[in-house]
Every structure is written in structure tokens, then in C-alpha cells.
TIMI-2910 file (N, C-alpha, C, CB; in pm, 1 decimal, decimal comma, always signed):
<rs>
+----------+----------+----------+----------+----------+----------+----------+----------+----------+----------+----------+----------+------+
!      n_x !      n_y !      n_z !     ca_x !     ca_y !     ca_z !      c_x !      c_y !      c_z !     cb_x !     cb_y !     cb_z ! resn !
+----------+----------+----------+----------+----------+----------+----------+----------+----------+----------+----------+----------+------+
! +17083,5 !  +4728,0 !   +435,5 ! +16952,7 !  +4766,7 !   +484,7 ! +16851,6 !  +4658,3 !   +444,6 ! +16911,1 !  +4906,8 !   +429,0 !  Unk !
! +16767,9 !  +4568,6 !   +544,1 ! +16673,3 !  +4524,8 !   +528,3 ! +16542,7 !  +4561,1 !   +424,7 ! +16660,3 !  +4525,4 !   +628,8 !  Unk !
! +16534,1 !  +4447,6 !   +358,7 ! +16412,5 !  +4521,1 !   +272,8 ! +16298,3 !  +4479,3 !   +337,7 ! +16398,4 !  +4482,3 !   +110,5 !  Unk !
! +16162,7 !  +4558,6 !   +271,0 ! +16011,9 !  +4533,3 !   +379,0 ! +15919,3 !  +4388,7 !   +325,3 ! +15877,5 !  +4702,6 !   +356,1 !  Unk !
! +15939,0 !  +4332,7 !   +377,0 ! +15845,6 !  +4249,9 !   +312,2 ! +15668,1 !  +4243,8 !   +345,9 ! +15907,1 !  +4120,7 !   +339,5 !  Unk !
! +15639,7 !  +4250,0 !   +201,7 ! +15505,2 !  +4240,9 !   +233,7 ! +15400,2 !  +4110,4 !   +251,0 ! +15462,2 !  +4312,2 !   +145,9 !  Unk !
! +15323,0 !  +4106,0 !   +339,5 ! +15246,5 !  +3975,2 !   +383,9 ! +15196,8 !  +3931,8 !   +267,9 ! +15130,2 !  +3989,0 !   +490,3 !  Unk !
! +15147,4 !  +3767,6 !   +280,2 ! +15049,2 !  +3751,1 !   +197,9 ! +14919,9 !  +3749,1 !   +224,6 ! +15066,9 !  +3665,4 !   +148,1 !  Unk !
! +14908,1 !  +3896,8 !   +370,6 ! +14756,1 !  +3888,2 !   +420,8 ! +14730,7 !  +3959,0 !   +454,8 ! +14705,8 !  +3822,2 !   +494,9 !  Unk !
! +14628,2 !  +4043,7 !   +508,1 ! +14598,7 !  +4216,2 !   +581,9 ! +14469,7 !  +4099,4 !   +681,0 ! +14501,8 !  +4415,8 !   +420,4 !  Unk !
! +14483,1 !  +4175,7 !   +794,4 ! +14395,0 !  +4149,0 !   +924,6 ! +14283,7 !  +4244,5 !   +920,1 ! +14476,8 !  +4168,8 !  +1067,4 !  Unk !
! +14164,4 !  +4183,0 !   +961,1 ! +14036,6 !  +4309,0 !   +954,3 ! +13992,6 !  +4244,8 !  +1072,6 ! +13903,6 !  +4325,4 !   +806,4 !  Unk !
! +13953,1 !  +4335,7 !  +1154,0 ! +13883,3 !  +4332,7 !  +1264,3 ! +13782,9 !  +4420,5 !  +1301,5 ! +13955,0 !  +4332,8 !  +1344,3 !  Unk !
! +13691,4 !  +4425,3 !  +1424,3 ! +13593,8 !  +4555,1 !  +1448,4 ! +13546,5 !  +4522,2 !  +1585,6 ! +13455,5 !  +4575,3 !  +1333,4 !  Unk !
! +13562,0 !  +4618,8 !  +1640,0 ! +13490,2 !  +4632,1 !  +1789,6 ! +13433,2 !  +4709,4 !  +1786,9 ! +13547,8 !  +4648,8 !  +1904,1 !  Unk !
! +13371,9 !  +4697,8 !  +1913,0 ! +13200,5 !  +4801,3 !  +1914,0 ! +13228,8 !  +4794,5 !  +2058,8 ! +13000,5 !  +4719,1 !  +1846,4 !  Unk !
! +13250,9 !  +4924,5 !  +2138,2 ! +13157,3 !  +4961,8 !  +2307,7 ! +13030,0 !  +5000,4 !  +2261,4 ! +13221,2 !  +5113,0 !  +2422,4 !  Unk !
! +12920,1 !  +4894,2 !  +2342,2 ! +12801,3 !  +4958,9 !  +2339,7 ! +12738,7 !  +5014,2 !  +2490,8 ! +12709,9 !  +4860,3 !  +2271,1 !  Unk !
! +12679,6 !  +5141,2 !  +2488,4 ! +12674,9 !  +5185,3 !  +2599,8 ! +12535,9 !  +5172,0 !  +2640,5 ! +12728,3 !  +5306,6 !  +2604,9 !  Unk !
! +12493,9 !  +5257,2 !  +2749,6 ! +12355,9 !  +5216,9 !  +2815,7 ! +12301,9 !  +5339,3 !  +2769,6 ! +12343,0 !  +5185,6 !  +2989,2 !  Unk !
! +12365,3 !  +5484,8 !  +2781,2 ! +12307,7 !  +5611,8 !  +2715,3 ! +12361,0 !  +5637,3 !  +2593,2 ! +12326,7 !  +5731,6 !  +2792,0 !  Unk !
! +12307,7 !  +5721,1 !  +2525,8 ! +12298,3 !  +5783,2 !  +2427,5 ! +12412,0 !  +5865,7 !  +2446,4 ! +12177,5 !  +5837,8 !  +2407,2 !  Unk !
! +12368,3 !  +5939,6 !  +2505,3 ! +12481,1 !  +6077,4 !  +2586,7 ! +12622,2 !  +6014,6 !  +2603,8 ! +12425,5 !  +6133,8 !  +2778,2 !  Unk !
! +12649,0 !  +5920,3 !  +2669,6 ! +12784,8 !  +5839,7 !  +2724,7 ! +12839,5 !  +5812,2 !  +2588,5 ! +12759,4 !  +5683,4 !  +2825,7 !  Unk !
! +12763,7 !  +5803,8 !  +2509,1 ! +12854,6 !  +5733,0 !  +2376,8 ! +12901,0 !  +5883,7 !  +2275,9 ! +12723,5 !  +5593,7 !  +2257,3 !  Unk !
! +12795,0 !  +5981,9 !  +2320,7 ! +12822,5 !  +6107,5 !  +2221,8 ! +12927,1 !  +6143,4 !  +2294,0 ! +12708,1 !  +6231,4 !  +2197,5 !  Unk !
! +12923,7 !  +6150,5 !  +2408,5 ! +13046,8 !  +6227,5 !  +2502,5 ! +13194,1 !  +6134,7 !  +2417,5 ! +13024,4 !  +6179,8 !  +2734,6 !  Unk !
! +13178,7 !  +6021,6 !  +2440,7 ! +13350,2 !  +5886,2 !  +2415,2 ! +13390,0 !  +5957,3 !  +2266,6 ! +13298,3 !  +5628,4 !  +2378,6 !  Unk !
! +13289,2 !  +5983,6 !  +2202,8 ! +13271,0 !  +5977,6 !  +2002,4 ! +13385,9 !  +6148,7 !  +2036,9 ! +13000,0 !  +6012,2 !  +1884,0 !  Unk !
! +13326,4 !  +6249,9 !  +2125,0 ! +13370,8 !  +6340,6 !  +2067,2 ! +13497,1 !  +6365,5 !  +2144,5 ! +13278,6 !  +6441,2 !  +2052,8 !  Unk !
! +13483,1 !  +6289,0 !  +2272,3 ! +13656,0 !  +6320,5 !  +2350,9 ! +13794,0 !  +6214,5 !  +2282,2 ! +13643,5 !  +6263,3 !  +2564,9 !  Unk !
! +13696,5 !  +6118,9 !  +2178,1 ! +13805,1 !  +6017,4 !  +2101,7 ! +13855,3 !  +6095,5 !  +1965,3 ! +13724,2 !  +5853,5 !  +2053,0 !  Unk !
! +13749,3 !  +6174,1 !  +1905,2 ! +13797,9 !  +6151,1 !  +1792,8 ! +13959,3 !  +6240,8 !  +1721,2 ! +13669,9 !  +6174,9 !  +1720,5 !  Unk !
! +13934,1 !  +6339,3 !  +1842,1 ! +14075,1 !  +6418,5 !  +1811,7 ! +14214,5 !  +6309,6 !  +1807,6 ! +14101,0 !  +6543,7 !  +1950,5 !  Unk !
! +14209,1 !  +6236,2 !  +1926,1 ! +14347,6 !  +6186,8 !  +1950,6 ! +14314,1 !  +6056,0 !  +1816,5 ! +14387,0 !  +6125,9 !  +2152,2 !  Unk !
! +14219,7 !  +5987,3 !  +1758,5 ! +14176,2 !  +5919,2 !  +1711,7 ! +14248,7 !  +5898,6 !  +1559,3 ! +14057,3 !  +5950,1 !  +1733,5 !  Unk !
! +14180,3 !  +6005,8 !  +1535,1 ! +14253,0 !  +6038,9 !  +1371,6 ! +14405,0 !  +5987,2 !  +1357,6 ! +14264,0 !  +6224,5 !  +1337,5 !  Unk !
! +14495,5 !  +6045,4 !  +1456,6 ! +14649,7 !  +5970,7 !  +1488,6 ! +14689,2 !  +5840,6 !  +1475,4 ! +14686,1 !  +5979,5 !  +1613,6 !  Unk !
! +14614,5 !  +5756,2 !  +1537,8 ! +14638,9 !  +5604,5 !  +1517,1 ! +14648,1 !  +5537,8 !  +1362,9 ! +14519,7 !  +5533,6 !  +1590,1 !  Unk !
! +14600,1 !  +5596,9 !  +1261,9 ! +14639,7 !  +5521,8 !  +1161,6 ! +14792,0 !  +5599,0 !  +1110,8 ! +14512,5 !  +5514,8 !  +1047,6 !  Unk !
! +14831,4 !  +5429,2 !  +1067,4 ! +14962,1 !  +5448,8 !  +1050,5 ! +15007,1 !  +5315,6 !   +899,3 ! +15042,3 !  +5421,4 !  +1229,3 !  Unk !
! +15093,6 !  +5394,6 !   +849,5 ! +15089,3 !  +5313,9 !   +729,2 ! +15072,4 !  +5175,6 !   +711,1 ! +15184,5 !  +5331,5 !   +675,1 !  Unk !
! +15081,7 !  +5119,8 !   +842,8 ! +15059,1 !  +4956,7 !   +831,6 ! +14919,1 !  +4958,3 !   +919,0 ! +15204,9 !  +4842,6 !   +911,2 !  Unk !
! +14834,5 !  +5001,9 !   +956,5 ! +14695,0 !  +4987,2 !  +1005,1 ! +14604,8 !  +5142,9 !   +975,2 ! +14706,1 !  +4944,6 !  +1183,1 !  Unk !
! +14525,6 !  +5060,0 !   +927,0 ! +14413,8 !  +5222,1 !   +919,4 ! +14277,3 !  +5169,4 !   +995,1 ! +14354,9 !  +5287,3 !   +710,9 !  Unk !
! +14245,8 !  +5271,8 !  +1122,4 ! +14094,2 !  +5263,3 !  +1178,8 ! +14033,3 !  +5351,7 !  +1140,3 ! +14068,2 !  +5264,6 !  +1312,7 !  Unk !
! +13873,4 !  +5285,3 !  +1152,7 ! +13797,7 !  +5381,9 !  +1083,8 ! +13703,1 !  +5336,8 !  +1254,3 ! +13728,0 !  +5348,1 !   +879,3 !  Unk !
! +13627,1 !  +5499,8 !  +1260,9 ! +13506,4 !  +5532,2 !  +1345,2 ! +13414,1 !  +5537,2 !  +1362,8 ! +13486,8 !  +5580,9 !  +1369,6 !  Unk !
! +13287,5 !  +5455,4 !  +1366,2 ! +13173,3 !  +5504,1 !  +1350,0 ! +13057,9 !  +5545,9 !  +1461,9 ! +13135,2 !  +5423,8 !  +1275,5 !  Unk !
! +13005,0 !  +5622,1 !  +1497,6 ! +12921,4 !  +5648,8 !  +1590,0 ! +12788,0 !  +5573,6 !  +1547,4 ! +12912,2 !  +5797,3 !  +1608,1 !  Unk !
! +12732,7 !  +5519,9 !  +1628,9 ! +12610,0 !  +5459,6 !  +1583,4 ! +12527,6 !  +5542,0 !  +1741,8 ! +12618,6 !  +5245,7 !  +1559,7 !  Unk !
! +12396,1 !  +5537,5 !  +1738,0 ! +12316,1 !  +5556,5 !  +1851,0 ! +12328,7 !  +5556,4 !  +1990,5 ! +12248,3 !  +5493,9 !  +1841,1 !  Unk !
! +12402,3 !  +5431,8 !  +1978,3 ! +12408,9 !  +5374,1 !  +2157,6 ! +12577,8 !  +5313,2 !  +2180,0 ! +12265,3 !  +5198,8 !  +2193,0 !  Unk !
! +12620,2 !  +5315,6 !  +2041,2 ! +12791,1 !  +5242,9 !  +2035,7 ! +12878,3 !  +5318,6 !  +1960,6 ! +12806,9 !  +5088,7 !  +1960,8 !  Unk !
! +13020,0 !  +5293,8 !  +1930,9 ! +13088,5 !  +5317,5 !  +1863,8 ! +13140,3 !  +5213,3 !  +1823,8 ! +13145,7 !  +5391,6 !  +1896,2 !  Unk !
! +13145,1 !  +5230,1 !  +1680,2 ! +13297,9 !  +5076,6 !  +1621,6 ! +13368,0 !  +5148,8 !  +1524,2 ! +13235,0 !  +4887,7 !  +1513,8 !  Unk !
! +13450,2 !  +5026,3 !  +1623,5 ! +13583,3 !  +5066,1 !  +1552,2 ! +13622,1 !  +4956,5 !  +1452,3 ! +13706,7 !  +5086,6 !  +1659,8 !  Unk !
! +13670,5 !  +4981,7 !  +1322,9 ! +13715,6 !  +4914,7 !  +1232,9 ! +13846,9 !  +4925,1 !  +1210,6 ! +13656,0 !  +4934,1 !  +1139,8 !  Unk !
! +13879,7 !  +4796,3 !  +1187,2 ! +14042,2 !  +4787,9 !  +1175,2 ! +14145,8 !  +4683,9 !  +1046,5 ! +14079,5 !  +4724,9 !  +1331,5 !  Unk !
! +14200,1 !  +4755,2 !   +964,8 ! +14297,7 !  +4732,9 !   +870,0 ! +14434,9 !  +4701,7 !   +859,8 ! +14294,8 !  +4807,2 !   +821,5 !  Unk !
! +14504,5 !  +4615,2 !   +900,2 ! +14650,7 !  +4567,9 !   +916,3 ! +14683,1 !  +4528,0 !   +812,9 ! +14684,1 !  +4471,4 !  +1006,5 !  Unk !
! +14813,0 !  +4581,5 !   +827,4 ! +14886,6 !  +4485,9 !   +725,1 ! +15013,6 !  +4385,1 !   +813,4 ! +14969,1 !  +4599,6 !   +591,7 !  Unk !
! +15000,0 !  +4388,2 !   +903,8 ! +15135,4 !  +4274,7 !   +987,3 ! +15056,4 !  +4229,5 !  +1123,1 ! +15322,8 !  +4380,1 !  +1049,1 !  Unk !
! +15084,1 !  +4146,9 !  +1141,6 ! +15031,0 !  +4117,4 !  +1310,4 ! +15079,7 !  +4237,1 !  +1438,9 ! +15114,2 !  +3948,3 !  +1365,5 !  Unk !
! +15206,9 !  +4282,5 !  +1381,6 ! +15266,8 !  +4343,3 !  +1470,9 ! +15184,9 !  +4455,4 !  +1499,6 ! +15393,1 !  +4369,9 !  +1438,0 !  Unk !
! +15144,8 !  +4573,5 !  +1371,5 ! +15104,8 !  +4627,5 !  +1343,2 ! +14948,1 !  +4659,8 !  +1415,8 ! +15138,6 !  +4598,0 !  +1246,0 !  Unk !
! +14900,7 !  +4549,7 !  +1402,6 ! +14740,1 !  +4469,8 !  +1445,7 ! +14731,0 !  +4513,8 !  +1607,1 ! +14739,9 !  +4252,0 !  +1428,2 !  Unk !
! +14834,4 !  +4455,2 !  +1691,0 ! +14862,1 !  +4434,4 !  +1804,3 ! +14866,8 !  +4578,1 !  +1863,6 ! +14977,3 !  +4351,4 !  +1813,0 !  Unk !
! +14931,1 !  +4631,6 !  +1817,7 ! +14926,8 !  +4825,7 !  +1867,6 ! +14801,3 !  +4850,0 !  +1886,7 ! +14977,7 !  +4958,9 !  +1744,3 !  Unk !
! +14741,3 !  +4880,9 !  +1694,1 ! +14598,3 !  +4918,1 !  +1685,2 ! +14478,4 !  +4864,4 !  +1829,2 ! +14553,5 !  +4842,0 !  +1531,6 !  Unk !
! +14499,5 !  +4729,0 !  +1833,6 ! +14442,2 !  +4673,5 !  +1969,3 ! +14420,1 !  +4746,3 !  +2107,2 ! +14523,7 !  +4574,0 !  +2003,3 !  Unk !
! +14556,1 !  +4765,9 !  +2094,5 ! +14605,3 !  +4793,9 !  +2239,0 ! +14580,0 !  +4945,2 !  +2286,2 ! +14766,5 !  +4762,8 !  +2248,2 !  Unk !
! +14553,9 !  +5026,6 !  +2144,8 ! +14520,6 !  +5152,0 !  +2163,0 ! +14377,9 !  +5146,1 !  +2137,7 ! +14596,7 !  +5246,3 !  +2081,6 !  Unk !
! +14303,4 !  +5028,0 !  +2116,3 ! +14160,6 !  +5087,3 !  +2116,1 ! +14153,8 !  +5023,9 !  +2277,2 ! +14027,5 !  +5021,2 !  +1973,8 !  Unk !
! +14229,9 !  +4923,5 !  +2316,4 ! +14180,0 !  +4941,9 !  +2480,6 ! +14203,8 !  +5022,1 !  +2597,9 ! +14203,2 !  +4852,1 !  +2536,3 !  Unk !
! +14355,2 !  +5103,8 !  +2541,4 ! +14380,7 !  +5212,2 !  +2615,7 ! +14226,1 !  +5319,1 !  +2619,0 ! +14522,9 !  +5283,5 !  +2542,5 !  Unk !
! +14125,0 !  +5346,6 !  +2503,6 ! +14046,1 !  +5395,2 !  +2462,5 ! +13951,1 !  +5356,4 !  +2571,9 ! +14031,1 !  +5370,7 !  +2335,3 !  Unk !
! +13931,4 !  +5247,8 !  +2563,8 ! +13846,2 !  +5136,6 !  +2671,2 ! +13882,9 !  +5168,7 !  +2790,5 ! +13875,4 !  +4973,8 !  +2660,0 !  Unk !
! +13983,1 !  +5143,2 !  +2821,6 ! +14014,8 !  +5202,5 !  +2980,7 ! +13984,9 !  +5326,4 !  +3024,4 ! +14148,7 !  +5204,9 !  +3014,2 !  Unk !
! +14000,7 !  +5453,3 !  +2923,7 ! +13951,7 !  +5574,2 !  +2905,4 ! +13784,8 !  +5604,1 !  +2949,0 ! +13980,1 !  +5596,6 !  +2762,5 !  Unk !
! +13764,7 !  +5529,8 !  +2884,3 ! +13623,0 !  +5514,9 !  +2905,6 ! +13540,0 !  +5436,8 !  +3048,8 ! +13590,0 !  +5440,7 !  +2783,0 !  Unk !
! +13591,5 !  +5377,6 !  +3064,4 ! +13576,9 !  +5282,2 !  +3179,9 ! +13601,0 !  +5376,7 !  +3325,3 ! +13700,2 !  +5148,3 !  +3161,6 !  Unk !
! +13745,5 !  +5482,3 !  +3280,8 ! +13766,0 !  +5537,7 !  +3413,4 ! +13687,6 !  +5644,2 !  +3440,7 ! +13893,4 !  +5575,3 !  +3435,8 !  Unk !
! +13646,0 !  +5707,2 !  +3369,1 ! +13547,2 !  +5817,9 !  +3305,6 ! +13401,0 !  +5828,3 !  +3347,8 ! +13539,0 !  +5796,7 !  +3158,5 !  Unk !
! +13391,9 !  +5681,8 !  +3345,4 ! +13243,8 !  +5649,5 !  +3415,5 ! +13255,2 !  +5660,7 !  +3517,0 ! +13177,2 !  +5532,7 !  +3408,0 !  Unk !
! +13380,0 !  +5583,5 !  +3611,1 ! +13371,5 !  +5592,8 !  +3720,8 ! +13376,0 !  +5699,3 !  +3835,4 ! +13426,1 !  +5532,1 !  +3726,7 !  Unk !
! +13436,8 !  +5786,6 !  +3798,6 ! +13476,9 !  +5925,1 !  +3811,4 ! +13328,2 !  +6019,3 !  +3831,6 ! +13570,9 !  +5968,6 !  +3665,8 !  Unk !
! +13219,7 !  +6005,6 !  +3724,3 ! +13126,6 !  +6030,3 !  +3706,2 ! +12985,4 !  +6009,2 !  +3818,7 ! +13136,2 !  +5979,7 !  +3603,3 !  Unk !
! +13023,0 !  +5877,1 !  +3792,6 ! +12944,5 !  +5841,1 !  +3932,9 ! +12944,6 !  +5859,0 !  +4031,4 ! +12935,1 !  +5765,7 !  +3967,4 !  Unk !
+----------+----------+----------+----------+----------+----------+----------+----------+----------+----------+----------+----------+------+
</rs>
């Protein structure tokens, strides 16, 4: 059995959607945060913050690999959002 090796580095990153309403961003904050909580996983932890007009997201890796998910699920998030508007309109 392979043993784990640990990096000699952790990745930090942070994105922010900033929106045009107020409302649009309370609506993303509260239809995200259920499925939200899920994404951390022992090799990445995100954290959430609602601000006024945005949300950011903060992000903790410990592998690139790891990094690359976290990413990819805050743009699945993004796309979420994106289709949401459109729908709306």
C-alpha cells in the first residue's frame, strides 16, 4: 500500500462573484450554502463569505489535485448562477 505523501506546500486562493443586486447575491448565498458545506474535504477546506453585493470564496489545498476539484466546483457554482439569471429574465 502506497504511503501519502505530504507536500511541501498548501495552495490559497479566493474568488469573489460580484453582483449588480443585493437580492441576486442573498438569493446565490442561500441556494449555495446547503450543497456548500460538502465540498470541504480533507485535502481542501472552503470557507464562505457573504459580503453586500458578492460572495467569496476562500480556498485551502493541500495538493494541486485537490485545488483543481475545489475550482471546478466553485465554477459549477458559477454556471449555477449564470443559468439562474438567465432563466429569470
Amino acid at each position: 500500500m502506497a504511503q501519502e505523501q505530504e507536500n511541501d506546500f498548501t495552495i490559497k486562493s479566493r474568488v469573489e462573484f460580484v453582483f449588480n443586486e443585493p437580492q441576486t447575491c442573498d438569493f446565490s448565498y442561500n441556494a449555495f450554502l446547503p450543497e456548500f458545506n460538502k465540498l470541504n474535504t480533507k485535502r481542501s477546506k472552503l470557507k464562505m463569505e457573504k459580503k453586500q453585493k458578492s460572495l467569496v470564496i476562500d480556498i485551502e489545498s493541500s495538493d494541486i489535485t485537490a485545488f483543481r476539484a475545489s475550482i471546478s466546483e466553485i465554477i459549477g457554482l458559477g454556471k449555477i448562477i449564470n443559468g439562474t439569471m438567465k432563466i429569470c429574465r
